[in-house]
N, C-alpha and C positions, 0 to 999 in steps of 0.2 A: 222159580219153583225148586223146593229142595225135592231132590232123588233121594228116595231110601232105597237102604239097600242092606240085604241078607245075607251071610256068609255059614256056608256048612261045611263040618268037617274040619274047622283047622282054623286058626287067627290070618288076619290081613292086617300090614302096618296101614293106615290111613294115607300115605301115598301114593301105595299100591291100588287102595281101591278109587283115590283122586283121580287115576292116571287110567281106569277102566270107564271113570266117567265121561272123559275128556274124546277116549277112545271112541265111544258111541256118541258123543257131539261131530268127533270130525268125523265119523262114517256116514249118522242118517240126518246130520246138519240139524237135529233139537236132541234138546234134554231128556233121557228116559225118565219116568214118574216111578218106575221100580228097575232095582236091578239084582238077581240073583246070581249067587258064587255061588259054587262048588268046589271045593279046594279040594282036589285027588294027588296028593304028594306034590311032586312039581308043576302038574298039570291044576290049570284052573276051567273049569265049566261057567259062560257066561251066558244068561236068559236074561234080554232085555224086556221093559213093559211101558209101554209109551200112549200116552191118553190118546181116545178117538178123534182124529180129525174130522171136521165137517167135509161131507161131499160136494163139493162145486159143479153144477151141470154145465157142459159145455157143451152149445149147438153148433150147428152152423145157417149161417143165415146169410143168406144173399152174397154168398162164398167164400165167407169169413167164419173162423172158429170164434165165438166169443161167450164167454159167461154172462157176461149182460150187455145192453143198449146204453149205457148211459156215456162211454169214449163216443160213441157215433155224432157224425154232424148232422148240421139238417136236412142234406141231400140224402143221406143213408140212413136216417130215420122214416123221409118218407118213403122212398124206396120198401124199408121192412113192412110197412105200414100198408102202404099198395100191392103187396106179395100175394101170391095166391097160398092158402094153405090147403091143402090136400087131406081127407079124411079119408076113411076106412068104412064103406058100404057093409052093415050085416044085414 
């Protein structure tokens, strides 16, 4: 994915801004999809913008957190399968 990215107020050598990419790789471990500068004399303002992640639901079932059934063996398949599930009387 290339990052674009926006610089106000003042030039950045392309290292510089290399080195701001790299910075938000190793802090939120992915690539941002935008990244805003603000260059304020020595100081720099950085606003990162990083696509939406899908939500994973995570249950728990039969005392296990899991996203889904399909690691379970046979014994813990039928187990989910025989549970009782509990509803909400209105």
């Amino acid at each position: 994915m290339a990052c674009i990215v926006n610089v106000t107020n003042g030039p950045l050598e392309q290292q510089e801004i290399d080195a701001y990419i790299a910075r938000a790789i190793d802090k939120y471990g992915r690539e941002p999809r935008q990244i805003d500068i603000t260059v304020d004399g020595d100081e720099v303002e950085l606003h990162y913008h990083f696509p939406k992640q899908p939500f994973h639901r995570i249950r728990r079932i039969t005392g296990y957190l899991v996203g889904t059934l399909d690691r379970f063996n046979n014994g813990k398949r039928a187990e989910e399968k025989d549970r009782v599930k509990h509803t909400i009387a209105q």
